[in-house]
C-alpha positions, -999 to 999 in steps of 0.1 A, spaced: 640 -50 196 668 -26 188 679 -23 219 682 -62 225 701 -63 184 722 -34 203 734 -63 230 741 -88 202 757 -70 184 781 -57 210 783 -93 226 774 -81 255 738 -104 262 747 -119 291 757 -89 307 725 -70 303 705 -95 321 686 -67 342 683 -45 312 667 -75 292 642 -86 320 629 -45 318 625 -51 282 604 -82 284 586 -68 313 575 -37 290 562 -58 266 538 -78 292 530 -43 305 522 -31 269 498 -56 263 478 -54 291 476 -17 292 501 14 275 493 36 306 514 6 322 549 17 299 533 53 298 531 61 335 560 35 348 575 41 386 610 32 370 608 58 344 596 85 371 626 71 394 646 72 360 641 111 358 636 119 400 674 100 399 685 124 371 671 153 384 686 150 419 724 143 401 720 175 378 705 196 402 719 224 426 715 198 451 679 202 463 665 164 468 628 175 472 625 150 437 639 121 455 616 126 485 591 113 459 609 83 440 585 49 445 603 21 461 603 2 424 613 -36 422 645 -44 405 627 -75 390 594 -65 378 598 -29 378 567 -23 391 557 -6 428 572 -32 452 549 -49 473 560 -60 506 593 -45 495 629 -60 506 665 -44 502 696 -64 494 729 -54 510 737 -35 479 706 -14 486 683 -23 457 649 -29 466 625 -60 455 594 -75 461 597 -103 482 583 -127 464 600 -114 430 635 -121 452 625 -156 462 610 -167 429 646 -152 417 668 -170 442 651 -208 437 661 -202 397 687 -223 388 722 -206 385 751 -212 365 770 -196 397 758 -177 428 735 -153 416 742 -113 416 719 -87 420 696 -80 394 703 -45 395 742 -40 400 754 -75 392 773 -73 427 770 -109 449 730 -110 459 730 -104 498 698 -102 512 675 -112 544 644 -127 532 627 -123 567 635 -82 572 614 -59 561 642 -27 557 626 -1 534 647 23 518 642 60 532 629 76 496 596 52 501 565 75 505 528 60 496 519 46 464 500 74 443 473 55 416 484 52 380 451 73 371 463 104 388 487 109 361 461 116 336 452 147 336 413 141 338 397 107 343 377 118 311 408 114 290 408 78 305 415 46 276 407 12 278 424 -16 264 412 -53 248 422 -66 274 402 -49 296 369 -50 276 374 -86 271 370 -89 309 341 -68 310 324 -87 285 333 -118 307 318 -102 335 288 -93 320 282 -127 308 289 -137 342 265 -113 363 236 -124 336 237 -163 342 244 -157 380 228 -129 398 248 -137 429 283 -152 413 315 -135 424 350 -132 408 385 -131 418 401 -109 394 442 -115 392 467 -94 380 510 -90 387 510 -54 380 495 -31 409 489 -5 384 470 -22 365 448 -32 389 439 3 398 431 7 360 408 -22 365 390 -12 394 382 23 375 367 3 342 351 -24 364 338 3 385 326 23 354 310 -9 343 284 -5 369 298 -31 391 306 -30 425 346 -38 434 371 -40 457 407 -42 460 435 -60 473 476 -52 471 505 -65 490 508 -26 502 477 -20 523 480 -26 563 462 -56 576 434 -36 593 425 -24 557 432 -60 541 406 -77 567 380 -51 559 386 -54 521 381 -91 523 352 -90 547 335 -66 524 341 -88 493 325 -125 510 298 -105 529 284 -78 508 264 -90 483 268 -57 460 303 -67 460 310 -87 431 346 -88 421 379 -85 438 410 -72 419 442 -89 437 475 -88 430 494 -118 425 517 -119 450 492 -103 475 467 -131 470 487 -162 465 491 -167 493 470 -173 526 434 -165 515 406 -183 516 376 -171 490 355 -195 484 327 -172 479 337 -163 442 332 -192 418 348 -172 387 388 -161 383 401 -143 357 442 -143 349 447 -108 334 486 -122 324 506 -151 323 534 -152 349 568 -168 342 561 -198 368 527 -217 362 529 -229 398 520 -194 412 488 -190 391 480 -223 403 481 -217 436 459 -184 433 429 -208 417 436 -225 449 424 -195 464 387 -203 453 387 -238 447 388 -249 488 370 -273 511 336 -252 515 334 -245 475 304 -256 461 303 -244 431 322 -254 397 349 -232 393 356 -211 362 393 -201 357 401 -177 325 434 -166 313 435 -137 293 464 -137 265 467 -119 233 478 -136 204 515 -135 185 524 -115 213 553 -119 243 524 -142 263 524 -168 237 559 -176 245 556 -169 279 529 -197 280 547 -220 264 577 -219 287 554 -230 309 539 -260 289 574 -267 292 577 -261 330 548 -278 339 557 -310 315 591 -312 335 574 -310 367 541 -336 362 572 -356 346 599 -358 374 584 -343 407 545 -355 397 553 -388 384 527 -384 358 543 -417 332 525 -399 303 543 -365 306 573 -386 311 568 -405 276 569 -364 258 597 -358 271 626 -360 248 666 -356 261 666 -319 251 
């Protein structure tokens, strides 16, 4: 909050786009877990960056730097580099580029004109594989929870009781958090598996194979962006939205994920949100969103009548 008063104070806002974006994103980090603000990639790329420049040289720190989206500062999955050399998710690039602009949009990161190949696949050379959030602690012992968490667990424990063969699709936009989840989950007594944008195809197919076929297995943790798109898992009947995400369209389209030709069952989605925090207002943005869309695009006369000039 200071550091935002800094900006308008200094009447520099619009120029601090990127920096304001981090800001919000820590706060959707924050309430789904600390560790997530704690143990960020872009604060470990913050010091391996600062290390390297004060150095005597050695670049053994930068060997080790996480390819970190410039959008949601998280681990980039299926990562993309701009001309300028930054380094996205793809999905986080093309959600950015369909945005409606003022003027042709820079990148997030330097400001610079936004040049980028949304069908290569260049990784920058620092990348190396993507270490779990819980080897940072220093025993799994030490290990926290949050209430977001346990509010899950109690969901999936009234879930496993009324329905001894019921599965769930377990969403999240963070990939660190989904390693957080698949420890409680797993500590829960329940059998999991998981399912990022940064595993190879051969490991994908075997997660997914275990998750429809292996009755033991009763939840998947996914990431959004990984499982959005492309899946078919109409074995779980239950889905649980660990956060909101800034375009209601993508959480539909993961529901869509379970609710399929071949479903039989009803279909449980819940969305997890804490209260007179940064969701809220996240979630109403997209009441908003979604009563512009049903309005113009859906033709929905209703949403048209709430719709005032504003």
């Amino acid at each position: 909050q200071a550091q935002f008063s800094g900006y308008v104070e200094a009447g520099t806002l619009l120029n601090n786009y990127a920096h304001i974006f981090d800001l919000l994103t820590r706060l959707r980090q924050a309430v789904d877990h600390p560790y997530l603000v704690i143990y960020n990639p872009k604060r470990e790329l913050d010091e391996a960056t600062s290390a390297t420049v004060l150095g005597d040289g050695d670049d053994t720190n930068a060997s080790r730097v996480p390819v970190v989206c410039g959008l949601c500062f998280d681990t980039a999955q299926d990562p993309i580099t701009s001309a300028c050399e930054h380094s996205f998710c793809r999905e986080c690039v093309q959600e950015f580029l369909l945005r409606e602009h003022d003027e042709a949009p820079g990148c997030p990161t330097c400001s610079k004109p936004l040049s980028i190949d949304l069908q290569g696949s260049f990784v920058p050379r620092n990348a190396h594989a993507r270490k779990s959030i819980l080897s940072k602690l220093s025993s799994l012992e030490d290990f926290q929870t949050s209430t977001k968490m346990e509010a899950l667990m109690e969901e999936l424990s009234r879930m496993v009781k009324a329905d001894s063969s019921a599965k769930a699709i377990v969403f999240s936009q963070f990939v660190s958090f989904l390693d957080l989840l698949e420890h409680r989950i797993q500590r829960g007594g329940i059998k999991v598996v998981k399912l990022n944008g940064s595993v190879s195809l051969g490991a994908r197919d075997a997660v997914l194979t275990a998750f429809k076929e292996d009755p033991d297995v009763r939840v998947i943790v996914i990431s959004l962006k990984a499982g959005g798109v492309a899946l078919n898992l109409t074995v779980a009947s239950h889905i649980y939205l660990m956060d909101p995400w800034w375009n209601p369209a993508a959480e539909y389209q993961a529901i869509d994920r379970a609710h399929r030709l071949g479903q039989h069952k009803p279909i449980r989605a819940v969305r997890f949100v804490v209260r007179n925090t940064v969701e809220e207002r996240i979630i109403r943005l997209q009441d908003k969103k979604r009563l512009v869309f049903e309005s113009t695009i859906g033709g929905d006369a209703g949403s048209l009548a709430q719709l005032t000039e504003e």
